[in-house]
N, CA, C, O and CB atoms as a CASP TS submission, in Angstrom:
PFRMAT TS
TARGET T0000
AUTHOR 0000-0000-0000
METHOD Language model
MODEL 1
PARENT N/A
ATOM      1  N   UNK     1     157.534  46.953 103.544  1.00  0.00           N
ATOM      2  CA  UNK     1     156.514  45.935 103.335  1.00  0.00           C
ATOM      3  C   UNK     1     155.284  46.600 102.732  1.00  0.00           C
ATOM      4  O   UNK     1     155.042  47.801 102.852  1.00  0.00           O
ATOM      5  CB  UNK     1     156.161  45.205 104.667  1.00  0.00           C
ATOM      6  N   UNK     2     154.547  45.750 102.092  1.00  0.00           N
ATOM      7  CA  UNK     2     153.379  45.876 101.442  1.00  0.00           C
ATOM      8  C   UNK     2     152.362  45.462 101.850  1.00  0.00           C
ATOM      9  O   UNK     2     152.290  44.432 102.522  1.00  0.00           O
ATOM     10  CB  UNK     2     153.393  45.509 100.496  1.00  0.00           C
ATOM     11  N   UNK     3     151.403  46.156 101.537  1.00  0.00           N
ATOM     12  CA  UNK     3     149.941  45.466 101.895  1.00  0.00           C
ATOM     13  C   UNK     3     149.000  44.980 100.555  1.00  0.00           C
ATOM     14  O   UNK     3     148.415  45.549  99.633  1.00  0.00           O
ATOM     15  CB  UNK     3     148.979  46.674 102.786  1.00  0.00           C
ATOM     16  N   UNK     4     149.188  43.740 100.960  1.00  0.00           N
ATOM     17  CA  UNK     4     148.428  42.975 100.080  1.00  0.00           C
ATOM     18  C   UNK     4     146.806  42.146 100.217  1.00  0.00           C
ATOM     19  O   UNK     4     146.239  41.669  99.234  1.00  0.00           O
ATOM     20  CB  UNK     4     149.360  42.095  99.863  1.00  0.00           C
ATOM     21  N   UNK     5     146.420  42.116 101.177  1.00  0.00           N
ATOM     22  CA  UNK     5     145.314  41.694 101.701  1.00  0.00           C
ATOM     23  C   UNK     5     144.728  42.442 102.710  1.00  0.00           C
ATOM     24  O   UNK     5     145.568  42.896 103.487  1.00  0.00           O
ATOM     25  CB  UNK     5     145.480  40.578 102.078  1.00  0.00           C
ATOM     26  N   UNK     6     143.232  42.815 103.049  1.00  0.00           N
ATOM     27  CA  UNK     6     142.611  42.988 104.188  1.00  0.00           C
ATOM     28  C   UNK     6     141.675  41.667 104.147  1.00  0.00           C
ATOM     29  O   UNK     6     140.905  41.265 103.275  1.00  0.00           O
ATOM     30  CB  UNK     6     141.892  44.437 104.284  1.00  0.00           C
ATOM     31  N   UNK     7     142.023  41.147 105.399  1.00  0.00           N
ATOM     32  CA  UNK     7     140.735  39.722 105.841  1.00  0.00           C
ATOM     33  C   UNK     7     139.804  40.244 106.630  1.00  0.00           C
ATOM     34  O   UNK     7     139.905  40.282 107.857  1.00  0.00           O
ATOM     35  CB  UNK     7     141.296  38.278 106.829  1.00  0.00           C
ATOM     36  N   UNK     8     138.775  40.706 105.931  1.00  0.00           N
ATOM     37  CA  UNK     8     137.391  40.863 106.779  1.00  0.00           C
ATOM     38  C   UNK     8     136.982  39.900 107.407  1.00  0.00           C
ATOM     39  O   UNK     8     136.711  40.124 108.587  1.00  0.00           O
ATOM     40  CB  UNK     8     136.292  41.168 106.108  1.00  0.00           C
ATOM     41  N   UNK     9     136.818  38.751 106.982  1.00  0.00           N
ATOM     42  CA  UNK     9     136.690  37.495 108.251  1.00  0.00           C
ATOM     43  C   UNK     9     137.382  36.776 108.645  1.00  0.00           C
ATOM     44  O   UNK     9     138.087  36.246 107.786  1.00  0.00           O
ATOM     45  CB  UNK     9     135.999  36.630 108.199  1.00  0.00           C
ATOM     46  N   UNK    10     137.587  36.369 109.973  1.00  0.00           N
ATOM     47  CA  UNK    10     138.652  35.480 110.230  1.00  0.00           C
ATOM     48  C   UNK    10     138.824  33.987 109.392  1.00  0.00           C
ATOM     49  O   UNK    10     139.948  33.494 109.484  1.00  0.00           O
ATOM     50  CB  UNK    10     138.507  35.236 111.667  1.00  0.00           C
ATOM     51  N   UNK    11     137.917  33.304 108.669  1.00  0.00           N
ATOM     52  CA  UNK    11     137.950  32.080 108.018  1.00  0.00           C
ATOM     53  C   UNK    11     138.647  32.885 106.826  1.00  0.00           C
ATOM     54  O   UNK    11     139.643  32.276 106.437  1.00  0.00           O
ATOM     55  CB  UNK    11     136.437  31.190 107.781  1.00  0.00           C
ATOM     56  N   UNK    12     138.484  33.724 106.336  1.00  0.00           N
ATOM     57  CA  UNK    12     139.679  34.122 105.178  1.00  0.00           C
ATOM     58  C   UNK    12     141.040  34.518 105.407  1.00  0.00           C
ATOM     59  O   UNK    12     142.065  34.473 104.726  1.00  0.00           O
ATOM     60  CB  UNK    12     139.300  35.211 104.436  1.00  0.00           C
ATOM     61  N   UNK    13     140.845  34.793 106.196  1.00  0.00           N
ATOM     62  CA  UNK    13     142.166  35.441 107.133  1.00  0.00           C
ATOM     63  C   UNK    13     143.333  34.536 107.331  1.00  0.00           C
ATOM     64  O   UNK    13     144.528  34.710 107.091  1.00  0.00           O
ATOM     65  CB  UNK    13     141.717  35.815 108.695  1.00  0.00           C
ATOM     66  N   UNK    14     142.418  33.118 108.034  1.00  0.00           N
ATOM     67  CA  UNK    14     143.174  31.989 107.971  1.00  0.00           C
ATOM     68  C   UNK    14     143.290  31.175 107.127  1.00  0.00           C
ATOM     69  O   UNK    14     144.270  30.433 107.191  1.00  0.00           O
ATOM     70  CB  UNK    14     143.017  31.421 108.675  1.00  0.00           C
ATOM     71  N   UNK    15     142.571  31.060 106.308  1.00  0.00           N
ATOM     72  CA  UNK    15     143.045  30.278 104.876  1.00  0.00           C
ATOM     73  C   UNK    15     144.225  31.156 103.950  1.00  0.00           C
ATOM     74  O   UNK    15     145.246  30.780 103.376  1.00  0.00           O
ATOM     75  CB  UNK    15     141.522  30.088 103.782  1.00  0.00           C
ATOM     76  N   UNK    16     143.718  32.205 104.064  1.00  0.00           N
ATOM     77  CA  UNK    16     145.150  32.717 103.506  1.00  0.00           C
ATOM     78  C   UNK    16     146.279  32.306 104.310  1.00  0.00           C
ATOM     79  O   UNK    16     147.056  31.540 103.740  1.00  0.00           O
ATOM     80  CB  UNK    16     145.247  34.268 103.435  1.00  0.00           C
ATOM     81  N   UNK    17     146.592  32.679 105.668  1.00  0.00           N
ATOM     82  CA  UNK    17     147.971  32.497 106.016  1.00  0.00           C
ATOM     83  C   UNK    17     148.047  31.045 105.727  1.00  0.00           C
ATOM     84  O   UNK    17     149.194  30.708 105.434  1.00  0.00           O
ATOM     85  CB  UNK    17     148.388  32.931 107.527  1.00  0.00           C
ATOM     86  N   UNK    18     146.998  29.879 105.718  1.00  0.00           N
ATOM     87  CA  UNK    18     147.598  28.878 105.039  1.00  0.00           C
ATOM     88  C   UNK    18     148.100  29.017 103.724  1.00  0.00           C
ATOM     89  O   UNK    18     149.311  28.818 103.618  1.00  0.00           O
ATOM     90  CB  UNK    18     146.845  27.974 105.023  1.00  0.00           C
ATOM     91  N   UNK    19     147.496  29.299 102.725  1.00  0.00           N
ATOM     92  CA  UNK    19     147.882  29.622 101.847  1.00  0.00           C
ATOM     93  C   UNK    19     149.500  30.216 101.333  1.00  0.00           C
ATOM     94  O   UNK    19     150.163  29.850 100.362  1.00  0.00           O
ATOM     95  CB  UNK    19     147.018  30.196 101.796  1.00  0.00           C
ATOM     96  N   UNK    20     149.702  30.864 101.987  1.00  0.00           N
ATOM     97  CA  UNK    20     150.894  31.612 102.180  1.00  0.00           C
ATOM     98  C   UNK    20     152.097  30.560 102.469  1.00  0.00           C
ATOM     99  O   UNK    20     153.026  30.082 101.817  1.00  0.00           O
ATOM    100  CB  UNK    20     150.676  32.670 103.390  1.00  0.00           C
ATOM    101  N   UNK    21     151.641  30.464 103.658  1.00  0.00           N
ATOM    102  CA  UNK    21     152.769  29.482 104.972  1.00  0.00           C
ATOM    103  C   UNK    21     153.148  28.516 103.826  1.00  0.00           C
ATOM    104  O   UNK    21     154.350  28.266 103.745  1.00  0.00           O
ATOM    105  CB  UNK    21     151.810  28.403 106.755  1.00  0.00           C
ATOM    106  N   UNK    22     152.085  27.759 102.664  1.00  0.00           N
ATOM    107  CA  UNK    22     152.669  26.449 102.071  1.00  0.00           C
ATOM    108  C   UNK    22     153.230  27.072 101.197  1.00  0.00           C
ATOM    109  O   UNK    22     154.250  26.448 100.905  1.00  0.00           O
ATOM    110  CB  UNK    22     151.815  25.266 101.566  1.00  0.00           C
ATOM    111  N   UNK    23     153.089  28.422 100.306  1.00  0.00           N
ATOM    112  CA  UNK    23     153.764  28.728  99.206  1.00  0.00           C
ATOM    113  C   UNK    23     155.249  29.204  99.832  1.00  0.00           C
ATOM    114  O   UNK    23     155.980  29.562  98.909  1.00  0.00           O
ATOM    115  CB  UNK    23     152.928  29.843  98.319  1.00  0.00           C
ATOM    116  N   UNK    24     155.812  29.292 100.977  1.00  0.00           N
ATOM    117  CA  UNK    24     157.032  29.817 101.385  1.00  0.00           C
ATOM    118  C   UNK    24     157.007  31.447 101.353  1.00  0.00           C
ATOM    119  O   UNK    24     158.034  32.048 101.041  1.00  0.00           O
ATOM    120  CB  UNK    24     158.136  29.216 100.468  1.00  0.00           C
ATOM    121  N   UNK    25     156.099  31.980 101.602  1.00  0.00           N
ATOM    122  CA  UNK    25     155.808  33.460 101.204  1.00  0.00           C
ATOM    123  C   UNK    25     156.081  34.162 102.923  1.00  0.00           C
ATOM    124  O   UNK    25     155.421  33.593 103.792  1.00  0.00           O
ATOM    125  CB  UNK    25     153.850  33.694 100.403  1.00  0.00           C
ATOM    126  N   UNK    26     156.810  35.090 103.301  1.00  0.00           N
ATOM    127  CA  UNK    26     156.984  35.295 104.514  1.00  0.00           C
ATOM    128  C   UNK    26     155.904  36.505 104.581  1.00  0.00           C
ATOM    129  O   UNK    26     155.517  37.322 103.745  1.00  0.00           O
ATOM    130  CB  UNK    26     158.515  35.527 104.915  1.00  0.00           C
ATOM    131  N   UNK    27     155.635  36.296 105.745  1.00  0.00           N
ATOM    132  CA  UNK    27     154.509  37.486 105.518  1.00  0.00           C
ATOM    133  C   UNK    27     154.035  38.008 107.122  1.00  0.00           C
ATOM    134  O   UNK    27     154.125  37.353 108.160  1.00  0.00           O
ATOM    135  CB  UNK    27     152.945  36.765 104.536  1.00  0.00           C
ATOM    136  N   UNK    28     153.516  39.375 106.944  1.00  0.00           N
ATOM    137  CA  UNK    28     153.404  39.552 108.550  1.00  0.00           C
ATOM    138  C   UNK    28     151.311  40.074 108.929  1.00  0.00           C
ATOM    139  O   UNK    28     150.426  40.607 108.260  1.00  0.00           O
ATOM    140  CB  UNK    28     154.921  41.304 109.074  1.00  0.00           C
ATOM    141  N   UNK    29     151.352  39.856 109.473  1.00  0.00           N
ATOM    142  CA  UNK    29     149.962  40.088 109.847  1.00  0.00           C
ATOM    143  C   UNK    29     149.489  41.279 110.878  1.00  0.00           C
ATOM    144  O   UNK    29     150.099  41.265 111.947  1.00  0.00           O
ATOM    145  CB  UNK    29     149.547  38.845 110.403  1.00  0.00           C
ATOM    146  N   UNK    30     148.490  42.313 110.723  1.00  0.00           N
ATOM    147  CA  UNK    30     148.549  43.050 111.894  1.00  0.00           C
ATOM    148  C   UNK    30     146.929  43.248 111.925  1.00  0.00           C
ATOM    149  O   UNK    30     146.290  42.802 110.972  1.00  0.00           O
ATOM    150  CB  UNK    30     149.581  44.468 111.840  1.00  0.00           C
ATOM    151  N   UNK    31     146.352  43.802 112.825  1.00  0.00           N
ATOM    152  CA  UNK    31     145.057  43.798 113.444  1.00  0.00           C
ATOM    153  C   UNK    31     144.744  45.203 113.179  1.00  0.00           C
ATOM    154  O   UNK    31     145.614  45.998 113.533  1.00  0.00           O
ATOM    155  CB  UNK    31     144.997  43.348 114.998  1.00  0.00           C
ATOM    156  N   UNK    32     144.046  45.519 112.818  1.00  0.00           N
ATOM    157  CA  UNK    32     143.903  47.088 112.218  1.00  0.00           C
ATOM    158  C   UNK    32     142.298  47.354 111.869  1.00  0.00           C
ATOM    159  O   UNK    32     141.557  46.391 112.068  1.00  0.00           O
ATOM    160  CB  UNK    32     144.916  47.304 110.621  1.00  0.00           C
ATOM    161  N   UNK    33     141.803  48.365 111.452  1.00  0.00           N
ATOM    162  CA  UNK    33     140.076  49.218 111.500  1.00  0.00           C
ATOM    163  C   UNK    33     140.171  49.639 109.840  1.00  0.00           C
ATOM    164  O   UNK    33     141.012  50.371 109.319  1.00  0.00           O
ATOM    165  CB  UNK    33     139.879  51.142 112.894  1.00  0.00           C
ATOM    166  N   UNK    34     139.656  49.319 109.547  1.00  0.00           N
ATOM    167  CA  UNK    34     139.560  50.215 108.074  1.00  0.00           C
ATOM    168  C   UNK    34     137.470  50.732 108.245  1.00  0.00           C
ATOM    169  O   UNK    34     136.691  50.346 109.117  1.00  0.00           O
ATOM    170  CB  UNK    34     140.101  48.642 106.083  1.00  0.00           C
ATOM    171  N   UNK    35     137.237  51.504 107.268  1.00  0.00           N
ATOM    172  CA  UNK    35     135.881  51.678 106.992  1.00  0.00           C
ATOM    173  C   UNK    35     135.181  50.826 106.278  1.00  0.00           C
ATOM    174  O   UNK    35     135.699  50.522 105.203  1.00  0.00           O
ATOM    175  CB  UNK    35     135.698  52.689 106.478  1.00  0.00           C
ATOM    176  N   UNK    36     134.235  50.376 106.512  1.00  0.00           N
ATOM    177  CA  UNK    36     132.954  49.775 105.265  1.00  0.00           C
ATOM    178  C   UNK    36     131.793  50.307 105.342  1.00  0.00           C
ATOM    179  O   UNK    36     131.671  51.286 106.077  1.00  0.00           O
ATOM    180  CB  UNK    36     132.493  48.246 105.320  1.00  0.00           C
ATOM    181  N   UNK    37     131.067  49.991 104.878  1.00  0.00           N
ATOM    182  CA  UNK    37     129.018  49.729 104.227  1.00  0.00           C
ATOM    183  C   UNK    37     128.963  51.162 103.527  1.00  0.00           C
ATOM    184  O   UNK    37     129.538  52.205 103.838  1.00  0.00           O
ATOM    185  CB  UNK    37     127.232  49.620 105.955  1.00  0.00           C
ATOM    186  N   UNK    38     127.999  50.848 102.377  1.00  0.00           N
ATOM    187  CA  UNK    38     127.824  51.972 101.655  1.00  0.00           C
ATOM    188  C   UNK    38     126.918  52.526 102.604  1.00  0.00           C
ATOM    189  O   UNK    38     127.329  53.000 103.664  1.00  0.00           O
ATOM    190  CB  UNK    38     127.359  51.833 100.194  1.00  0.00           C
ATOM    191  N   UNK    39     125.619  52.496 102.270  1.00  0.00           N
ATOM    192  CA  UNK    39     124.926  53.451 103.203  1.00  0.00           C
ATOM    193  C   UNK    39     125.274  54.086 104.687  1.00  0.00           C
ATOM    194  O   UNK    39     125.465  55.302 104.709  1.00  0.00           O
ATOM    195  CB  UNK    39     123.863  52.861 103.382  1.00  0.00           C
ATOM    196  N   UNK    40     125.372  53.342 105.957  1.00  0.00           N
ATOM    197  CA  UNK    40     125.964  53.140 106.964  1.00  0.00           C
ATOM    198  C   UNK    40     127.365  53.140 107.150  1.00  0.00           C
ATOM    199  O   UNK    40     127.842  52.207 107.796  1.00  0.00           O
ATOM    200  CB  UNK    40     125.566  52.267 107.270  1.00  0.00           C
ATOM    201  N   UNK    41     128.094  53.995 106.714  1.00  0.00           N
ATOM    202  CA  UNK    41     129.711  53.830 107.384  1.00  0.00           C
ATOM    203  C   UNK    41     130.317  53.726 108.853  1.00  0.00           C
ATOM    204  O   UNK    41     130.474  54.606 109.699  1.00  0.00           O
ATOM    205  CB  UNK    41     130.402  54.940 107.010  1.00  0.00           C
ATOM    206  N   UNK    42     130.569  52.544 108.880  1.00  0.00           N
ATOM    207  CA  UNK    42     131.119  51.809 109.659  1.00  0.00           C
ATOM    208  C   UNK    42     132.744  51.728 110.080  1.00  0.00           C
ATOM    209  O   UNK    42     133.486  52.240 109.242  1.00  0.00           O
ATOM    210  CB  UNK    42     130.696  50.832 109.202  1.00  0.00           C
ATOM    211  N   UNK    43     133.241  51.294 110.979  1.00  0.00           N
ATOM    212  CA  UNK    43     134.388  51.279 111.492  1.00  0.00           C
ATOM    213  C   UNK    43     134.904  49.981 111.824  1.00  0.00           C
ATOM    214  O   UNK    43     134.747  49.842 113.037  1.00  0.00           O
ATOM    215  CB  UNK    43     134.375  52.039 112.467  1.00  0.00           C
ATOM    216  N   UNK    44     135.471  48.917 111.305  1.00  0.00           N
ATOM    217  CA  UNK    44     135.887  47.990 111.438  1.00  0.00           C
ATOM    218  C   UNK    44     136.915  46.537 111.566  1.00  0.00           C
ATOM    219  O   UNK    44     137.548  46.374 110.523  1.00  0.00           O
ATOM    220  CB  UNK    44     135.523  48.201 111.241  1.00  0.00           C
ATOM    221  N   UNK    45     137.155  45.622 112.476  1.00  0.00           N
ATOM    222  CA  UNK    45     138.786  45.398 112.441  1.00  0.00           C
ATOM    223  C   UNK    45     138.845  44.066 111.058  1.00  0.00           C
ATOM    224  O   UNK    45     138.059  43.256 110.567  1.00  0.00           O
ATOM    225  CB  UNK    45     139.527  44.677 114.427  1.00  0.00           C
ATOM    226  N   UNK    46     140.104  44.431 110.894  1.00  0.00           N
ATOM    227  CA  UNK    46     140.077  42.960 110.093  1.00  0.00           C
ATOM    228  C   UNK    46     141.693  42.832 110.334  1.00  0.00           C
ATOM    229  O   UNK    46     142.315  43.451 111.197  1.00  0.00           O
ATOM    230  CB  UNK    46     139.455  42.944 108.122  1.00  0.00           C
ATOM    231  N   UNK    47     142.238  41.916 109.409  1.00  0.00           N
ATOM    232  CA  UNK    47     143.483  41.200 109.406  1.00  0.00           C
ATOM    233  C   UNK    47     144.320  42.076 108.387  1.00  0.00           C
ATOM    234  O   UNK    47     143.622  42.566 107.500  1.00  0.00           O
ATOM    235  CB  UNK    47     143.312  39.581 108.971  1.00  0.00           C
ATOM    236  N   UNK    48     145.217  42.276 108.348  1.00  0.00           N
ATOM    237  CA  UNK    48     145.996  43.256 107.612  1.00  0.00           C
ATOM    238  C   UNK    48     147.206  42.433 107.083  1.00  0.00           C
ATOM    239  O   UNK    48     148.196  42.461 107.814  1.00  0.00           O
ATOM    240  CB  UNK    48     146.438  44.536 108.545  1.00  0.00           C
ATOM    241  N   UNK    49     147.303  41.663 105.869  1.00  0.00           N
ATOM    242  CA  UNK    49     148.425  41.158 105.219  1.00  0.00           C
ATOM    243  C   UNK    49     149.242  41.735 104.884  1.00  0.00           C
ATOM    244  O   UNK    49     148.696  42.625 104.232  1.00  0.00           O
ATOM    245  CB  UNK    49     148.304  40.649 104.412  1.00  0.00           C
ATOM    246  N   UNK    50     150.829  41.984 104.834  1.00  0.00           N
ATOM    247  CA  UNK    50     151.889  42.703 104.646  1.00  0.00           C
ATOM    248  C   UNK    50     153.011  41.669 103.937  1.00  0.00           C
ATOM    249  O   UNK    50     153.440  40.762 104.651  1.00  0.00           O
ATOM    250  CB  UNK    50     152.296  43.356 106.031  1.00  0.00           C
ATOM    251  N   UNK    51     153.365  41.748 102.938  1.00  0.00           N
ATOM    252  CA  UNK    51     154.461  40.892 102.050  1.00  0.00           C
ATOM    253  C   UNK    51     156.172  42.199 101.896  1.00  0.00           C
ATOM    254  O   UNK    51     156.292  43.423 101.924  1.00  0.00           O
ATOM    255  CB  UNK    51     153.405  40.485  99.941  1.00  0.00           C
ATOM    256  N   UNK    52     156.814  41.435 101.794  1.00  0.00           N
ATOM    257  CA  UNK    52     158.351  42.656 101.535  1.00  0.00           C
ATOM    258  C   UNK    52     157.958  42.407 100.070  1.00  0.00           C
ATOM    259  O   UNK    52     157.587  41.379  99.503  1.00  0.00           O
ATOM    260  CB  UNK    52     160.516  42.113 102.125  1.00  0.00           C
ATOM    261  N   UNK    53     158.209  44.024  99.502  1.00  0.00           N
ATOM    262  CA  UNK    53     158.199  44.289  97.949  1.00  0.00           C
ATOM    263  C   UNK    53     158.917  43.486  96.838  1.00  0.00           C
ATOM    264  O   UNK    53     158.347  43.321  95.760  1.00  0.00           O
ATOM    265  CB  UNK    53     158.703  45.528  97.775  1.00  0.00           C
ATOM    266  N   UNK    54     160.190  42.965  97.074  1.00  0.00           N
ATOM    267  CA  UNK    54     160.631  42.387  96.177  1.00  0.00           C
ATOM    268  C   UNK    54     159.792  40.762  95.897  1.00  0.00           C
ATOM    269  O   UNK    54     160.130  39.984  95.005  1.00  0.00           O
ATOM    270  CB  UNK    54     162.090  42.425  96.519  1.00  0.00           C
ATOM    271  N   UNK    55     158.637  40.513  96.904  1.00  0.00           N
ATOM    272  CA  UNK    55     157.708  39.169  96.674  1.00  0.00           C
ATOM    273  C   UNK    55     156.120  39.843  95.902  1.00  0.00           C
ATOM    274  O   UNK    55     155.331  39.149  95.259  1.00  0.00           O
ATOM    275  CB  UNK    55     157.344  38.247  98.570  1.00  0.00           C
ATOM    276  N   UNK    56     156.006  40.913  96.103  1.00  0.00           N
ATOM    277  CA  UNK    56     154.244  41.429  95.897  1.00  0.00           C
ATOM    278  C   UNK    56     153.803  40.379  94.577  1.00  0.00           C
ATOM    279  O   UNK    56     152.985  39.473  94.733  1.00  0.00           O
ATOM    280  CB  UNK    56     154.005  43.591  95.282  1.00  0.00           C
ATOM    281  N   UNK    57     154.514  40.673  93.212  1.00  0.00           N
ATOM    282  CA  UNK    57     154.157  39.690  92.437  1.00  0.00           C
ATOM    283  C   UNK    57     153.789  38.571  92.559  1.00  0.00           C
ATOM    284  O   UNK    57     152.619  38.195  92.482  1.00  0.00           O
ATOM    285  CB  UNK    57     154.728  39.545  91.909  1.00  0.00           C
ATOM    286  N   UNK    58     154.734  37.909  92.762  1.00  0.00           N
ATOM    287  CA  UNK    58     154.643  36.283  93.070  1.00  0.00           C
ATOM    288  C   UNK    58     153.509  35.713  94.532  1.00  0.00           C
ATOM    289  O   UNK    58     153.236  34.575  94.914  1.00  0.00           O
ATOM    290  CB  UNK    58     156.487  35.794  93.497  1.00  0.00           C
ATOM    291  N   UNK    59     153.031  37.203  95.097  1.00  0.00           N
ATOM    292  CA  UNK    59     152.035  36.633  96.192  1.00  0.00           C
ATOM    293  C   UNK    59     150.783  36.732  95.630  1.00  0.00           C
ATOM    294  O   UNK    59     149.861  35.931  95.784  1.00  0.00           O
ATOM    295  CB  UNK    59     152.023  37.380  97.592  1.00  0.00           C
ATOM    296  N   UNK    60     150.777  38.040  94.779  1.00  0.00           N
ATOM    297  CA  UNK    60     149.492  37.991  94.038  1.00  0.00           C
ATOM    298  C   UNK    60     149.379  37.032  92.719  1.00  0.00           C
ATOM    299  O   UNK    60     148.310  37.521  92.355  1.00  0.00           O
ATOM    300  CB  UNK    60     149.199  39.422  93.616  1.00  0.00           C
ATOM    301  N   UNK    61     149.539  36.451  92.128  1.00  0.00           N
ATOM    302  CA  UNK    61     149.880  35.538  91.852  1.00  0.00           C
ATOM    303  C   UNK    61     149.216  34.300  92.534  1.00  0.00           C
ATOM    304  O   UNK    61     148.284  33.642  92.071  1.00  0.00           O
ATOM    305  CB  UNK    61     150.995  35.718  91.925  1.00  0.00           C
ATOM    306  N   UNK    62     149.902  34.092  93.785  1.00  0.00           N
ATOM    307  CA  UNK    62     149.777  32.529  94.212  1.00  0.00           C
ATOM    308  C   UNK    62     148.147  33.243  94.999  1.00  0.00           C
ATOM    309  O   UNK    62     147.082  32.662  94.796  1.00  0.00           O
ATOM    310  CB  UNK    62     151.481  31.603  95.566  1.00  0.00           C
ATOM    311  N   UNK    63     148.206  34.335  95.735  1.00  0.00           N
ATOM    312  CA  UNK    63     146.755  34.780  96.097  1.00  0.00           C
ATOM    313  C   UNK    63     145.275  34.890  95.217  1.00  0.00           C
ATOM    314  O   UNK    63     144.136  34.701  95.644  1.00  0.00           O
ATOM    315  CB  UNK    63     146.981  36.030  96.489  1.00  0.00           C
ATOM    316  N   UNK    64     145.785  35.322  93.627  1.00  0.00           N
ATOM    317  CA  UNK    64     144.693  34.609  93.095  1.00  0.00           C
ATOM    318  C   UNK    64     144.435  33.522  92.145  1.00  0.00           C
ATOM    319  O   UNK    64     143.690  33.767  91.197  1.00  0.00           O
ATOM    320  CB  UNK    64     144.155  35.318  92.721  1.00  0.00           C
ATOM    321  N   UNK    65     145.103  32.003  92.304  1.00  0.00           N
ATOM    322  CA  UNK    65     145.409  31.237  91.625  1.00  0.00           C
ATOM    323  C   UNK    65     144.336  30.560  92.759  1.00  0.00           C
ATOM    324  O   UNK    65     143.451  29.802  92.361  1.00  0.00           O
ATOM    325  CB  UNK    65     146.937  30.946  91.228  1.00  0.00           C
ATOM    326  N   UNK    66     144.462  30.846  94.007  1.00  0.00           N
ATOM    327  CA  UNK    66     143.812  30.335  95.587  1.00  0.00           C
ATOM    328  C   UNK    66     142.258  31.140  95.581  1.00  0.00           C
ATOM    329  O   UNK    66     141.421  30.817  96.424  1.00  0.00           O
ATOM    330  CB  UNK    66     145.024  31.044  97.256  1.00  0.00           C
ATOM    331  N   UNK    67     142.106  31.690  95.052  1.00  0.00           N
ATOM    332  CA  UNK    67     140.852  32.574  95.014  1.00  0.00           C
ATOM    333  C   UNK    67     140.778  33.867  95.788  1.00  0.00           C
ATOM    334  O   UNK    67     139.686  34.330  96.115  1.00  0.00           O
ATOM    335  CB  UNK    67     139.753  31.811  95.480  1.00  0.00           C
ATOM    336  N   UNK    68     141.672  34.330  96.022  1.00  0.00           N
ATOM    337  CA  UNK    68     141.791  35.531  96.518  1.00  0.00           C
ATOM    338  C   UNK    68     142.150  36.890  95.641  1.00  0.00           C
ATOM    339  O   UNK    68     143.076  36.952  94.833  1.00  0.00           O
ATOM    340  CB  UNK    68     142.672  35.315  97.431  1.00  0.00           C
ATOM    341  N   UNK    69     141.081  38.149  96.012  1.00  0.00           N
ATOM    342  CA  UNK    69     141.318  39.021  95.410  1.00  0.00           C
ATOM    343  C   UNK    69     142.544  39.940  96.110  1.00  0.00           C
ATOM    344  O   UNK    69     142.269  40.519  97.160  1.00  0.00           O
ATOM    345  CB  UNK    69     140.112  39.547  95.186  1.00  0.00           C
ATOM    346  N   UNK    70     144.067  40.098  95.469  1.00  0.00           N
ATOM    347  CA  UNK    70     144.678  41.113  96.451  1.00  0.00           C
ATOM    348  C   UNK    70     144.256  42.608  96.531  1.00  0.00           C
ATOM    349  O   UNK    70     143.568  43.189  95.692  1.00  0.00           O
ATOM    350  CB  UNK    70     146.062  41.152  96.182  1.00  0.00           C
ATOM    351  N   UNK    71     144.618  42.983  97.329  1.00  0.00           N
ATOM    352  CA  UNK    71     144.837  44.565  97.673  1.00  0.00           C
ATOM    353  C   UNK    71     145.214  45.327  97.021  1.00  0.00           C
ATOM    354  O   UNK    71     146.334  45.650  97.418  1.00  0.00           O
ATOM    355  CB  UNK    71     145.512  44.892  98.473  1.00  0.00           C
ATOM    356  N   UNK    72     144.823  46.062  95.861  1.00  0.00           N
ATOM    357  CA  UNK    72     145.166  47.093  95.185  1.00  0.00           C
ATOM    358  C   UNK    72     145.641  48.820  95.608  1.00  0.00           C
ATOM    359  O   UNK    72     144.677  49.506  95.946  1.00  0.00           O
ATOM    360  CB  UNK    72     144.170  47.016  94.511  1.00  0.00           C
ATOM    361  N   UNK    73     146.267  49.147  95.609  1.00  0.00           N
ATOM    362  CA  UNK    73     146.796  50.815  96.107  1.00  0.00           C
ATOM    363  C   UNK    73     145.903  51.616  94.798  1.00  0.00           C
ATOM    364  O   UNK    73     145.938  52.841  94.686  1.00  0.00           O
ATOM    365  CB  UNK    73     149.084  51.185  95.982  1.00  0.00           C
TER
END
């Protein structure tokens, strides 16, 4: 699986998995810390989107057709 999204807030978090859920996109979610703020580095949780590889296209895709920027490696 892939990671295609981090949801820093929960109102994005959940509009995506709507998002998702209606496009038929299976997808798994996990709770996880990444870093932010430029000046101030910080430690913080957000939502962790995960798609299986043979979908990444077609999620990014329907993720920014919805207004979402995906997750780049």
């Amino acid at each position: 699986m892939a990671l295609v999204y981090i949801g820093k807030k929960l109102k994005d978090a959940l509009r995506l998995e709507d998002v998702l859920t209606k496009a038929n996109i299976d997808y798994a979610v996990e709770v996880d810390t990444y870093t932010g703020g430029v000046i101030f580095r910080t430690e913080r949780t957000g939502a962790f989107f995960y798609v299986e590889d043979p979908r990444i296209e077609e999620t990014h895709r329907i993720m920014e057709g919805s207004g979402f920027k995906p997750h780049q490696l």
